[in-house]
C-alpha positions as CSV (number, residue, x, y, z in Angstrom):
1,X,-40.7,-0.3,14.1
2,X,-42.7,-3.5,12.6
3,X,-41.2,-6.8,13.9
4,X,-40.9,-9.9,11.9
5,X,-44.3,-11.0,13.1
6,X,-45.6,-7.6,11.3
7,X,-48.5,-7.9,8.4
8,X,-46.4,-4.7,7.3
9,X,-43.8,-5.1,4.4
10,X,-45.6,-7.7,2.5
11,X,-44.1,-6.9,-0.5
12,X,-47.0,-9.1,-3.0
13,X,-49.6,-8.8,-0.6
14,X,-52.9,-6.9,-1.5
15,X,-55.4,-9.0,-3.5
16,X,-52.8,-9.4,-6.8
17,X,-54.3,-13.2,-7.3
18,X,-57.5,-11.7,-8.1
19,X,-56.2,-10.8,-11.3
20,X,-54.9,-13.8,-12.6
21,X,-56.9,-15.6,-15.4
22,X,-57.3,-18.8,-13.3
23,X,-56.8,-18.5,-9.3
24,X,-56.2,-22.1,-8.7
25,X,-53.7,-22.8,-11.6
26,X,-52.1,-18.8,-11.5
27,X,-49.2,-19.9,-14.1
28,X,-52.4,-20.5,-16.2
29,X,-52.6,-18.2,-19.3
30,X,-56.0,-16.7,-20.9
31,X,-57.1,-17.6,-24.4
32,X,-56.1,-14.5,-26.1
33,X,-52.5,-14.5,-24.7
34,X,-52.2,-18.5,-25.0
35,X,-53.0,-18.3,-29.0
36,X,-50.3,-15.2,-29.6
37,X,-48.0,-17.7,-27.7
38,X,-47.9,-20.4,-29.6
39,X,-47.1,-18.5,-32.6
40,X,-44.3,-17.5,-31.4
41,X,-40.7,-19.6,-30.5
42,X,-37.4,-20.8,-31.8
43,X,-35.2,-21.7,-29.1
44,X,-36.9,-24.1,-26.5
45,X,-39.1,-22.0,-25.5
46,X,-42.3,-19.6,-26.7
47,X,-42.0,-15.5,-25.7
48,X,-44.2,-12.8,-26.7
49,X,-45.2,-9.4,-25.4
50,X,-48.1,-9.1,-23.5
51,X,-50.2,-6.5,-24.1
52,X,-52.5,-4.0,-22.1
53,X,-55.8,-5.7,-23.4
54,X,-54.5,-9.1,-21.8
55,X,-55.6,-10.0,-18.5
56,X,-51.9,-11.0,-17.1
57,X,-51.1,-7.4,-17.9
58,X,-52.8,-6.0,-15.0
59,X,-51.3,-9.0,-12.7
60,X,-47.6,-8.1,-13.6
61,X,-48.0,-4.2,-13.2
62,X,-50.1,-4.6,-10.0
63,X,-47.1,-7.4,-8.8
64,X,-44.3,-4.3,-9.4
65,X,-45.5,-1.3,-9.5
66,X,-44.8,-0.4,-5.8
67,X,-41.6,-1.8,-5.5
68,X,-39.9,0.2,-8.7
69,X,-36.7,1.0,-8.3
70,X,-35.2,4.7,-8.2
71,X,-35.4,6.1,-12.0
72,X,-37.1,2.6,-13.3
73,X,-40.3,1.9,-15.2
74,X,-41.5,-1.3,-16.6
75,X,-40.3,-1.0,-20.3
76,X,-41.6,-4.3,-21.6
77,X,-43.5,-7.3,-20.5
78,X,-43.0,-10.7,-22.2
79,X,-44.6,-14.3,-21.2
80,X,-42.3,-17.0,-21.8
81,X,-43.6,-21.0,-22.0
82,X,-41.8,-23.5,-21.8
83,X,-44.1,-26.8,-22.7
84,X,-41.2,-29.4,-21.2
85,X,-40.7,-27.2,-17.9
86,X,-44.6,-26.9,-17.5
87,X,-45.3,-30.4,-17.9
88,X,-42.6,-31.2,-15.5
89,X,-43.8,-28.9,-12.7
90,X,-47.0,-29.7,-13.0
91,X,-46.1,-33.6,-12.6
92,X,-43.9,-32.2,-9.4
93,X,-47.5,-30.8,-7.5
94,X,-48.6,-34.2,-7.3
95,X,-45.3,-35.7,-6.1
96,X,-44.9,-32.9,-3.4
97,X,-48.6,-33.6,-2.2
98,X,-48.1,-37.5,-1.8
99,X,-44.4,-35.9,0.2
100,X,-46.6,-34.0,2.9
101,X,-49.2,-36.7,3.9
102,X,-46.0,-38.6,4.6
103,X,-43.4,-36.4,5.9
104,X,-42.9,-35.5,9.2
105,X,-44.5,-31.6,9.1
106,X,-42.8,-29.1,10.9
107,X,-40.0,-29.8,12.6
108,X,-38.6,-26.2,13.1
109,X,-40.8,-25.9,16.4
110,X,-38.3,-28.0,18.0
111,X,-35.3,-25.4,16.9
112,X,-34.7,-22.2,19.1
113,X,-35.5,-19.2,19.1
114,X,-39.1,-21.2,18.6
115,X,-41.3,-18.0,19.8
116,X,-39.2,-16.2,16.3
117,X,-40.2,-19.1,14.3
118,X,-43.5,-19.2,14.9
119,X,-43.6,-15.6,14.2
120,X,-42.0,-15.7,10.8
121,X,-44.2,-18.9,9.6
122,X,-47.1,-16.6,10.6
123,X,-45.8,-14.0,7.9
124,X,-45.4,-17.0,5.6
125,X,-48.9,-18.2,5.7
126,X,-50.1,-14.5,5.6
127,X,-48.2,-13.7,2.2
128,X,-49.0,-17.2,0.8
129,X,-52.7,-17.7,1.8
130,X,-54.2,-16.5,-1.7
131,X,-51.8,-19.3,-3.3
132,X,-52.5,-22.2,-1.7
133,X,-55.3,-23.7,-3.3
134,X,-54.2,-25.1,-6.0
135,X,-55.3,-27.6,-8.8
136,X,-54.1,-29.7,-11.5
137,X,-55.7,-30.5,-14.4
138,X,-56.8,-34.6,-15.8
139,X,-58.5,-35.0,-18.7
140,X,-60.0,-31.8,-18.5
141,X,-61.3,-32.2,-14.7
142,X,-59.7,-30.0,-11.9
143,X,-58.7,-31.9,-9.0
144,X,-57.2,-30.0,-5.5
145,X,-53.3,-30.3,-4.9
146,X,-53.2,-30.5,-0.6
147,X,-50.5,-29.4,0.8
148,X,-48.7,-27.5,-1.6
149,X,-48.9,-24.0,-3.0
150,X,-47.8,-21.6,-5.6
151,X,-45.9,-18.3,-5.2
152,X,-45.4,-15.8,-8.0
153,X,-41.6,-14.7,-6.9
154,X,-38.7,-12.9,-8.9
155,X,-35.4,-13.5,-9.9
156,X,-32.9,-11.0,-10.9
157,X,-30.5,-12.2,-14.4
158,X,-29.2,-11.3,-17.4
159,X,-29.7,-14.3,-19.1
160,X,-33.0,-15.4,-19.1
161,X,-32.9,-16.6,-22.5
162,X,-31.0,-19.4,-21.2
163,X,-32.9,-19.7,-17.9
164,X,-36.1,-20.2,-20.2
165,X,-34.6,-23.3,-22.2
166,X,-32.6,-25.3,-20.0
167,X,-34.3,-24.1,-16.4
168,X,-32.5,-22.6,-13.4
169,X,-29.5,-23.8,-12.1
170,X,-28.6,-24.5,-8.6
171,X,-25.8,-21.7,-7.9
172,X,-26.9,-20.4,-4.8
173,X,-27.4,-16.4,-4.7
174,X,-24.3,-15.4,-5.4
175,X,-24.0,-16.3,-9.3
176,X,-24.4,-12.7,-10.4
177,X,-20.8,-11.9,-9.1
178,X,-18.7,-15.0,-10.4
179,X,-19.2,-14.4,-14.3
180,X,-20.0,-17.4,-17.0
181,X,-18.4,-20.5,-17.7
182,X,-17.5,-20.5,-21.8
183,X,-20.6,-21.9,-23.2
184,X,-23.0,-21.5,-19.8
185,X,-24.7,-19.0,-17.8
186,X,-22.7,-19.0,-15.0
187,X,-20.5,-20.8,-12.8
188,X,-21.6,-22.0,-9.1
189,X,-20.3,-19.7,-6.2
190,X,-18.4,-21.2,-4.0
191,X,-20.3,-19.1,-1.7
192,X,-23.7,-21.6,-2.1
193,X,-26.1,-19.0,-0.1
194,X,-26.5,-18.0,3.4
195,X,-29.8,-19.8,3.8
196,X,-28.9,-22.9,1.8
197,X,-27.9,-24.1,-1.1
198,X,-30.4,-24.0,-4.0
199,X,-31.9,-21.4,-6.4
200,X,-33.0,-17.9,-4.6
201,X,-36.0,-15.6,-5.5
202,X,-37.9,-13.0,-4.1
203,X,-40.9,-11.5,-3.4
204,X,-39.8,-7.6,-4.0
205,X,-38.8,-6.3,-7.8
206,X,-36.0,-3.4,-6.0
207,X,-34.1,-6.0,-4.7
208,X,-33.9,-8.6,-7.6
209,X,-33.3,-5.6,-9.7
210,X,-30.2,-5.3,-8.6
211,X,-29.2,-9.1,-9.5
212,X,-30.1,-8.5,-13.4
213,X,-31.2,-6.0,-16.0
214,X,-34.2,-8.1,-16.4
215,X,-36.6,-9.4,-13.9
216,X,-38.3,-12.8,-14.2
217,X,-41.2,-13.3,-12.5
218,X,-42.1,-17.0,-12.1
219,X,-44.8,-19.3,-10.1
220,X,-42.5,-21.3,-7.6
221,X,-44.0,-24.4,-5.5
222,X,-43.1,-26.3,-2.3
223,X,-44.7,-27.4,1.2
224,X,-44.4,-25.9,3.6
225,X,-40.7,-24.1,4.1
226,X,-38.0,-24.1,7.6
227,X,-38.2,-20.6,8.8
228,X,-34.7,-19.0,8.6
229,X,-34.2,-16.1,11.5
230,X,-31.6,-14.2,13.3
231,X,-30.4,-15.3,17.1
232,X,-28.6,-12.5,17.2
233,X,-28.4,-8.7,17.2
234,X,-29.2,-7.3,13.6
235,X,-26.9,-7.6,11.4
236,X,-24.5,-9.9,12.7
237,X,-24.7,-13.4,11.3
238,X,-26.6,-15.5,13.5
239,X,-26.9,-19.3,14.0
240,X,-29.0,-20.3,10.9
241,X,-27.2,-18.8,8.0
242,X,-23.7,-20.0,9.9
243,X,-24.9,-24.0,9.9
244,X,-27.2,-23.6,6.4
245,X,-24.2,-21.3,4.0
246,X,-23.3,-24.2,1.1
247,X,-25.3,-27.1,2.7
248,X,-28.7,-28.5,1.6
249,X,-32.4,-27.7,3.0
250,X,-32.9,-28.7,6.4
251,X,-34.1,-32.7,6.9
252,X,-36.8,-33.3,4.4
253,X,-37.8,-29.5,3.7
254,X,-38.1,-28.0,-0.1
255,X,-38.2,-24.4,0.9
256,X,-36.4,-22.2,2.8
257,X,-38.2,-18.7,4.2
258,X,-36.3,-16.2,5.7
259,X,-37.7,-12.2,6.0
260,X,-34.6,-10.0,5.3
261,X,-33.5,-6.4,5.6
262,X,-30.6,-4.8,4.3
263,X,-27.5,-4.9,6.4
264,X,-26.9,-1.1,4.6
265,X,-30.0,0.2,4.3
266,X,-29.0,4.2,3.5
267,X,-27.7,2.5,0.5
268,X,-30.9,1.4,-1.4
269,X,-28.1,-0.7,-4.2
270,X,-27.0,-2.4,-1.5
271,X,-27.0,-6.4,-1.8
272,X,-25.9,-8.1,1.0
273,X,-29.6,-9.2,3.1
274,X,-29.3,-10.9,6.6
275,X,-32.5,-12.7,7.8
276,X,-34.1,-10.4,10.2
277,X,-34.1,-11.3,14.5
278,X,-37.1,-10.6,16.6
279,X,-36.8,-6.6,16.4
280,X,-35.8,-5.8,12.7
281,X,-38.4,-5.2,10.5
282,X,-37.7,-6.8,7.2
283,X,-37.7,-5.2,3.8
284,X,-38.6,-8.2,2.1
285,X,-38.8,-11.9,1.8
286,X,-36.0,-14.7,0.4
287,X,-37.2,-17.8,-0.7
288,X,-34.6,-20.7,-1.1
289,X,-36.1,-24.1,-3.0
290,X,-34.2,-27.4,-3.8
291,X,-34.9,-28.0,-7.7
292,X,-35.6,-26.4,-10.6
293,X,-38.8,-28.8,-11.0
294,X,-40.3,-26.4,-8.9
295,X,-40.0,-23.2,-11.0
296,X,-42.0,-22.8,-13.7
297,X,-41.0,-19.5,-15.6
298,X,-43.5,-17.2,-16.4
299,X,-43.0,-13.6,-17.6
300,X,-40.0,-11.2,-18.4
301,X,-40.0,-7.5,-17.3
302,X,-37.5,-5.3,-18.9
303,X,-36.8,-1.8,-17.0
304,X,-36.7,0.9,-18.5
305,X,-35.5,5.0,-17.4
306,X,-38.8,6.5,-15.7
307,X,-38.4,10.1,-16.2
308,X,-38.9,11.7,-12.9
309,X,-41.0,15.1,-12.6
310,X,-39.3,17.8,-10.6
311,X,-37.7,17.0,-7.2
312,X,-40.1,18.1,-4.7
313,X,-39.0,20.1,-1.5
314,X,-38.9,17.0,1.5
315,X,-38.2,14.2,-1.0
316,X,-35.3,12.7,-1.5
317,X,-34.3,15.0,-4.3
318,X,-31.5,13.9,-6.4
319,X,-31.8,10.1,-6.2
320,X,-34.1,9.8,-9.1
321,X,-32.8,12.2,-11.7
322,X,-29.1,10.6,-10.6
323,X,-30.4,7.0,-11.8
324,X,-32.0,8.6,-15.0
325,X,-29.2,10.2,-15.9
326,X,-26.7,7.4,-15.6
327,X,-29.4,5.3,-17.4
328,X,-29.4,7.5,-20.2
329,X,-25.5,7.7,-21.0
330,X,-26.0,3.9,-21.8
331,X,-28.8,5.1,-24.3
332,X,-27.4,4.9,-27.9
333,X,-29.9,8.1,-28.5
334,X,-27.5,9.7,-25.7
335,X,-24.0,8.4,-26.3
336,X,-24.1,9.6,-30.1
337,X,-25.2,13.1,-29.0
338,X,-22.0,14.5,-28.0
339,X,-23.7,17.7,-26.7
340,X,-26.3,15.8,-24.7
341,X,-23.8,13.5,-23.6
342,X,-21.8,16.0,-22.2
343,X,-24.1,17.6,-20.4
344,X,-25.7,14.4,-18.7
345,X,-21.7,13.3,-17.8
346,X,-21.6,16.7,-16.6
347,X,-24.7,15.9,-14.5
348,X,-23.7,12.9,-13.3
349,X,-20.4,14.1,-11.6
350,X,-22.1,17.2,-10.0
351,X,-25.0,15.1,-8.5
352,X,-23.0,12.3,-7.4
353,X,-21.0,13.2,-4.7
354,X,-24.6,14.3,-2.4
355,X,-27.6,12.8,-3.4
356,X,-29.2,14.0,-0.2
357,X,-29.2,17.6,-0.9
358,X,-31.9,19.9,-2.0
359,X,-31.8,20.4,-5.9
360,X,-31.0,23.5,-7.2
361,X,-33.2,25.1,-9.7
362,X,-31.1,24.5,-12.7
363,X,-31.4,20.8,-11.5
364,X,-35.5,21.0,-11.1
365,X,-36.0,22.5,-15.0
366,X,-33.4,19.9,-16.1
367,X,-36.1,16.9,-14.6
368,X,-38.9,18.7,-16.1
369,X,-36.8,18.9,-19.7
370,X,-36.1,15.0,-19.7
371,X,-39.6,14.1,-19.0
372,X,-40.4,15.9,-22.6
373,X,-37.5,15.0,-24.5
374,X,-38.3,11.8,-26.1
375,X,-41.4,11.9,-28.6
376,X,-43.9,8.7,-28.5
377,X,-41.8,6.7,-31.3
378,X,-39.0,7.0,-29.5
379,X,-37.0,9.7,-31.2
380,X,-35.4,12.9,-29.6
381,X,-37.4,15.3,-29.8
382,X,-35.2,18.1,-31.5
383,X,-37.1,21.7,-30.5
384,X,-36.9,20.4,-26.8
385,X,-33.4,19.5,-27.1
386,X,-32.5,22.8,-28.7
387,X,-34.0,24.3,-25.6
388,X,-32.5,21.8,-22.9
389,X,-29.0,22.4,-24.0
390,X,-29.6,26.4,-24.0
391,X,-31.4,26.6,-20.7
392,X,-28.5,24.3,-19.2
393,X,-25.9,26.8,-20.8
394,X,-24.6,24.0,-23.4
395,X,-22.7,25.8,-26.4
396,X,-22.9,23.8,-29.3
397,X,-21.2,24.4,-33.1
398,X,-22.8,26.2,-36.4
399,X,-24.3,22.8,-37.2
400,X,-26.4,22.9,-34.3
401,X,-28.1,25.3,-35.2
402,X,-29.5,23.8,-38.3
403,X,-32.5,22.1,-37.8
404,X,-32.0,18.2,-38.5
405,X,-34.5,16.3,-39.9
406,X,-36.7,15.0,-37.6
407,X,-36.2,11.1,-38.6
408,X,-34.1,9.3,-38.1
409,X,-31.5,11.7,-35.7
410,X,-29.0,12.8,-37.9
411,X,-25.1,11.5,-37.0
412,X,-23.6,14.4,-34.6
413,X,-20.1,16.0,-36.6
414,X,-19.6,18.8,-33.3
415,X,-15.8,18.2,-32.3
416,X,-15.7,19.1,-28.4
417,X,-11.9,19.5,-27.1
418,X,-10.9,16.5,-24.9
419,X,-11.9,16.7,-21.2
420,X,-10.3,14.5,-18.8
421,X,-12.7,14.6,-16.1
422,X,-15.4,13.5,-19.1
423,X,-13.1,10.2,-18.8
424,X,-13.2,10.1,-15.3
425,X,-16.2,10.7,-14.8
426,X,-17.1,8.0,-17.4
427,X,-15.5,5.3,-15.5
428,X,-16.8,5.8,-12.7
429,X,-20.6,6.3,-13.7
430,X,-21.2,5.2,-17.3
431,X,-21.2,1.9,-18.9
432,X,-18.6,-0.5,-21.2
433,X,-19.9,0.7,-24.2
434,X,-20.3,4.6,-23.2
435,X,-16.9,4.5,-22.0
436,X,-15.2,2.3,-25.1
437,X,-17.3,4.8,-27.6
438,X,-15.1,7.8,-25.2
439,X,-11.6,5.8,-25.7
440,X,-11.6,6.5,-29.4
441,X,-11.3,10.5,-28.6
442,X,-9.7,10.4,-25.1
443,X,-7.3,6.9,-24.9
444,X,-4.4,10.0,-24.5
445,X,-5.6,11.0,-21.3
446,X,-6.2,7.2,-20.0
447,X,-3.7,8.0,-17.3
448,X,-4.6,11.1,-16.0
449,X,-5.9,11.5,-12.2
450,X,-8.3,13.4,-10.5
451,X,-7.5,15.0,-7.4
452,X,-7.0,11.8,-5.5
453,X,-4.7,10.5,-7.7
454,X,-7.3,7.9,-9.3
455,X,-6.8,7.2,-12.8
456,X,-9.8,6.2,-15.0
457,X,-8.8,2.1,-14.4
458,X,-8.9,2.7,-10.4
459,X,-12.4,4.3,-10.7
460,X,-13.6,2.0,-13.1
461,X,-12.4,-0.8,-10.5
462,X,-14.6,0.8,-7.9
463,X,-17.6,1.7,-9.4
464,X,-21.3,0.9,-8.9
465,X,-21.4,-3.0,-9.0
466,X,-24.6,-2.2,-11.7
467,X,-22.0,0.4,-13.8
468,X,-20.2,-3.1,-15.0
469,X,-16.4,-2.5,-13.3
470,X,-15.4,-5.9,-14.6
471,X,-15.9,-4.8,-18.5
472,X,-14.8,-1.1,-18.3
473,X,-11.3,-2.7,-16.4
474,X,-11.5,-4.9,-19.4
475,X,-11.6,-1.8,-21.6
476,X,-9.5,0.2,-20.4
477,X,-6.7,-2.9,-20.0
478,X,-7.2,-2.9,-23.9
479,X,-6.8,0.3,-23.9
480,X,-3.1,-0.3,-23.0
481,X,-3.9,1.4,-19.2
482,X,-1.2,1.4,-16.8
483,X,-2.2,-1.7,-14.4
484,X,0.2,-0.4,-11.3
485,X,-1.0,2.6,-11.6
486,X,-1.8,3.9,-8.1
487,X,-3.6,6.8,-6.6
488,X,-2.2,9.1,-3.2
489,X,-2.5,6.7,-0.4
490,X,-0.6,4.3,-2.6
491,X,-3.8,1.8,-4.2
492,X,-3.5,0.2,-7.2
493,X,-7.1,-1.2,-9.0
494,X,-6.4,-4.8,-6.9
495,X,-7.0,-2.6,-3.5
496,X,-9.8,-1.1,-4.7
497,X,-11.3,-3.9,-6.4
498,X,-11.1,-6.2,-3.2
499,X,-12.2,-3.5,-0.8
500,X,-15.0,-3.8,-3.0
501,X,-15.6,-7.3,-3.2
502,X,-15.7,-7.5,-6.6
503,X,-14.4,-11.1,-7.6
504,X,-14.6,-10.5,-11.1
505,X,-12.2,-7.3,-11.7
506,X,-10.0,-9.1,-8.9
507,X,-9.8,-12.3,-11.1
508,X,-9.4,-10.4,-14.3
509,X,-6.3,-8.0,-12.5
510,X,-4.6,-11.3,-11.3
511,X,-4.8,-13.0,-14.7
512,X,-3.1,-10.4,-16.2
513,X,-0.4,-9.9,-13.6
514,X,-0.5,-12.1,-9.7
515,X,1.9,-10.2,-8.6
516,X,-1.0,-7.2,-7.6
517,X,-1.5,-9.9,-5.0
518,X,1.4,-8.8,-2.7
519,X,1.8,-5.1,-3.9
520,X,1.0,-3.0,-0.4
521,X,-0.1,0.6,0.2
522,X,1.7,3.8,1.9
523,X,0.2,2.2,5.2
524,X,1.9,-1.1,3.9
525,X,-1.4,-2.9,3.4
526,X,-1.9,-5.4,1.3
527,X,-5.2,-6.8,-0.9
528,X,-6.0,-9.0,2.2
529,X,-5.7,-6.2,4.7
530,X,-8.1,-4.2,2.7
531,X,-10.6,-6.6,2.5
532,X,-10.7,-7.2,6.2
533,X,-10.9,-3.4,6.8
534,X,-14.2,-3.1,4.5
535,X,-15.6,-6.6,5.1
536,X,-17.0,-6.2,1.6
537,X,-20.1,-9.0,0.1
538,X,-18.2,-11.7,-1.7
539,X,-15.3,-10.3,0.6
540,X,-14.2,-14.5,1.5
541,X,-14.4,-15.0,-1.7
542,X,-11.8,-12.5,-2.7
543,X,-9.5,-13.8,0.1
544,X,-9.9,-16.9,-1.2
545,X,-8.7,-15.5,-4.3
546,X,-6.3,-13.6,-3.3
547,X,-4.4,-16.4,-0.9
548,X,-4.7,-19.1,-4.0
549,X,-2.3,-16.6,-6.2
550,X,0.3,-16.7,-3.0
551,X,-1.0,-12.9,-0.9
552,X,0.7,-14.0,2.5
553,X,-2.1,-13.4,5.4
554,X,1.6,-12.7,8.0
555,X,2.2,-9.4,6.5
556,X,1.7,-6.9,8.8
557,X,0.4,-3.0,7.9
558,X,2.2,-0.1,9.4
559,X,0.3,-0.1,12.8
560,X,1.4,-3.9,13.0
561,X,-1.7,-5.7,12.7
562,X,-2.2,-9.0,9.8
563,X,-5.3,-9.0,7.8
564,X,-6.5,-11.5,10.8
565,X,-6.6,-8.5,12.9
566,X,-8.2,-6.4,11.3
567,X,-11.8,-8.3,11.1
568,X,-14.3,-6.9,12.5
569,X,-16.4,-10.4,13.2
570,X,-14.9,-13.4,13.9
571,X,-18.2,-15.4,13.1
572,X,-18.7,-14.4,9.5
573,X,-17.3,-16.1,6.1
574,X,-14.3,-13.6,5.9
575,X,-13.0,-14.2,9.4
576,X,-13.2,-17.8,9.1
577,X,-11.7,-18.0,5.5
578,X,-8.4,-15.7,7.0
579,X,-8.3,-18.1,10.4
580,X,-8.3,-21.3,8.0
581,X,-5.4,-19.5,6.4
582,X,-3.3,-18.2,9.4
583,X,-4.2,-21.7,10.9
584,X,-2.1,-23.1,7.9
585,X,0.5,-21.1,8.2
586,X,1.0,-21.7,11.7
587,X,1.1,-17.6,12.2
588,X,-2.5,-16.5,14.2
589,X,-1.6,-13.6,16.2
590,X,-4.4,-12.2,17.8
């Protein structure tokens, strides 16, 4: 395996910069792209698509193209300009310059582990070597920036409209779980970021994928950064992010580095990244800078579904089709096809529980059939949907049978008798909106269970942190569902929400009723008990939560241990949140 010090797993590595328009001022734009730009721009800011004829066309694909997630494809490519933020950043170059010829220069090679240091600031300077010469421009004469260079580095949002106009926001890297303010993007996280506090990118699309449905990619500037690493073991949470979690960037440093892996990596959606110690080889790069002055915002990439061909024998089989599918339900194409729909739910639940299995040939044809089922405007293609559905054994009414006209799709009249586990299985793998449009048939069998005893707001609690828990709880709450309910082992939506970590769904449960805050299990466990168990990301958070609306950290579960107990690691944000608590209440047992 590749240690830190490895030229392996450079994510942007590979020549890129020799497709920008202008190597020394990369955020630069060519002529042809520049004009369309400035026709374009209502809201602060200037966004356009960029074509295949421009040159920053072949600079964003080649930047992404090998780190795509499962079932993704780049659906759309937009440049954004902001003239205020460009100006600013381009002021900021100068500023940072005149900062390194008087600042004390690297200072991490008097912190331990120095050999590890060393070894990551040698990764650094080998991803960041093609960026480093840089120029401004005076009165149309270049003149060299020293010191300073230029990274192009995502960020994963939904809201980059708003990141475009006002610039990015210092809420450390866990904004995408807290939810907006009313009339903002976001709120801060009280959890600032495990390698400081500041704003966050990265260098590989999979994992900011996973922060947003869009991906911007942006040129961000500094000197030279503090290398962040692990002094111990792989995953556990060494010295650096212990003493740098909330605080600023070490002494005079704008940048933090740190080469991460994932601390789950058979889970390829999983978010929480450690920084890496001297034996893990990292899966990709965080960056963590001090102001927004040094962010200029660049281009937009949309994902789209990328319609596998047939599983392959030795490949991971299932992954891909699994993502499409689930991708499609949130399709308004799909989600008004009540045959199609069906059978993608269908799908969905089958797949689901083994995604490491080989595919069976019913499943092979089906990834072949989805590749050809959209025609090149966009519309369903009708004769290959009429042979989908038959080959996958779909029966579908009289009215199927007549041949629609072609454009636009026609509105689907089939009535199909209510399924519960088409509910079910819509909570726990579909979106809001899938799931809402569901409701207007099924809200009669909102309470029904599977076999565990889950009702449709429990699996909607747990679900995929990208399947939107938050707003399908939100839903189904409308929806008049039971909020008590609870499954066999005695688990109301609160359990399974915190042994998630999900702070949203835990804040909208409590609003509506903080009295799920003491409500315990068969094995008498309580919200707190759970989240010690699973150690979830955002897991202190949801303590927090959960002790501010009164969830006593004395109770004790069947086997007589507190929530205390039951951590895992003493050193990370959980088990010092519960000690502050038990501290407080004068009742640490351990």
């Amino acid at each position: 395996m590749a240690a830190v010090g490895s030229k392996a797993a450079l994510p942007t590595s590979g020549g890129v910069y020799r497709l920008l328009h202008d190597r020394e001022r990369p955020w630069e734009l060519s002529p042809g792209l520049g004009k369309r730009l400035k026709e374009h721009g209502e809201m602060g800011f200037r966004a356009c698509v960029v074509e295949q004829g421009d040159k920053e066309f072949g600079f964003v694909v080649e930047l992404v193209r090998k780190q795509l997630p499962a079932g993704r494809g780049v659906a759309k490519i937009m440049c954004v300009d902001n003239p205020d933020h460009a100006m600013v950043f381009e002021a900021n170059l100068r500023n940072m310059e005149r900062e390194a010829a008087r600042l004390p220069g690297d200072s991490w090679k008097e912190h331990e582990p120095k050999a590890l240091r060393a070894r990551v600031m040698q990764r650094f300077e080998d991803f960041s070597k093609d960026f480093s010469n840089v120029c401004t421009v005076s009165q149309g004469v270049k003149k060299a920036v020293k010191g300073v260079f230029v990274l192009p580095l995502l960020h994963g949002s939904d809201h980059w409209e708003l990141i475009c106009s006002n610039g990015f926001q210092r809420w450390g890297k866990h904004e995408h779980f807290h939810g907006p303010l009313e009339g903002g993007v976001g709120k801060k996280s009280r959890d600032s970021g495990w390698f400081g506090d500041g704003i966050y990118f990265t260098n590989d699309l999979r994992y900011a994928s996973l922060y947003g449905k869009t991906v911007l990619i942006n040129f961000v500037s500094g000197r030279r950064p503090y290398p962040v690493v692990n002094d111990k073991p792989f995953p556990e949470i060494g010295s650096d992010m212990s003493r740098l979690e909330g605080l600023g960037l070490v002494d005079s440093y704008n940048m933090h580095y740190a080469p991460v892996a994932s601390t789950d990596p058979s889970d390829p959606e999983w978010m929480e990244y450690h920084a890496c110690d001297d034996r893990q080889e990292p899966m990709c790069d965080e960056f963590v800078v001090g102001g927004k002055e040094q962010v200029l915002e660049r281009f937009v990439v949309e994902l789209g579904v990328d319609f596998p061909k047939a599983p392959s024998v030795g490949a991971p089989p299932l992954a891909g089709l699994y993502h499409v599918l689930t991708a499609l339900l949130d399709d308004p194409r799909v989600s008004s096809d009540i045959p199609l729909y069906g059978l993608f739910m269908s799908k969905v639940g089958e797949i689901s529980g083994n995604l490491n299995r080989e595919p069976s040939s019913q499943e092979r044809e089906l990834a072949q059939w989805l590749g050809q089922l959209f025609l090149v405007d966009g519309w369903i293609d009708r004769d290959v949907r009429k042979q989908l559905l038959a080959r996958q054994g779909v029966k579908v009414g009289l009215e199927e049978k007549k041949k629609p006209p072609a454009k636009p799709a026609p509105k689907v009249t089939e009535k199909v008798k209510p399924d519960k586990n088409d509910l079910l299985s819509c909570a726990s793998n579909a979106g809001a909106s899938a799931l809402e449009k569901l409701l207007t048939t099924h809200s009669h069998l909102i309470e029904t269970p599977d076999a565990d005893g889950n009702t449709s707001l429990l699996l909607a609690a747990g679900c995929h942190r990208n399947r939107s828990p938050k707003e399908k709880c939100e839903v189904l709450l409308q929806a008049k569902a039971n909020i008590h309910a609870v499954n066999k082992k005695g688990e109301n939506a609160m359990h399974i929400a915190a042994a998630k970590g999900y702070c949203e769904v835990v804040q909208l449960l409590l609003k509506r009723d903080k009295n799920l805050a003491h409500k315990v299990t068969l094995l008498n466990e309580t919200p707190l008990h759970v989240v010690a168990k699973h150690n979830p990301l955002d897991g202190a958070a949801v303590a927090r939560d959960l002790l501010e609306a009164g969830c006593l950290i004395s109770v004790k579960n069947n086997e007589g241990f507190t929530a205390l107990q039951l951590v895992k690691n003493m050193n990370s944000r959980l088990g010092h949140t519960l000690t502050k608590a038990a501290e407080k209440n004068d009742c640490i047992i351990m």
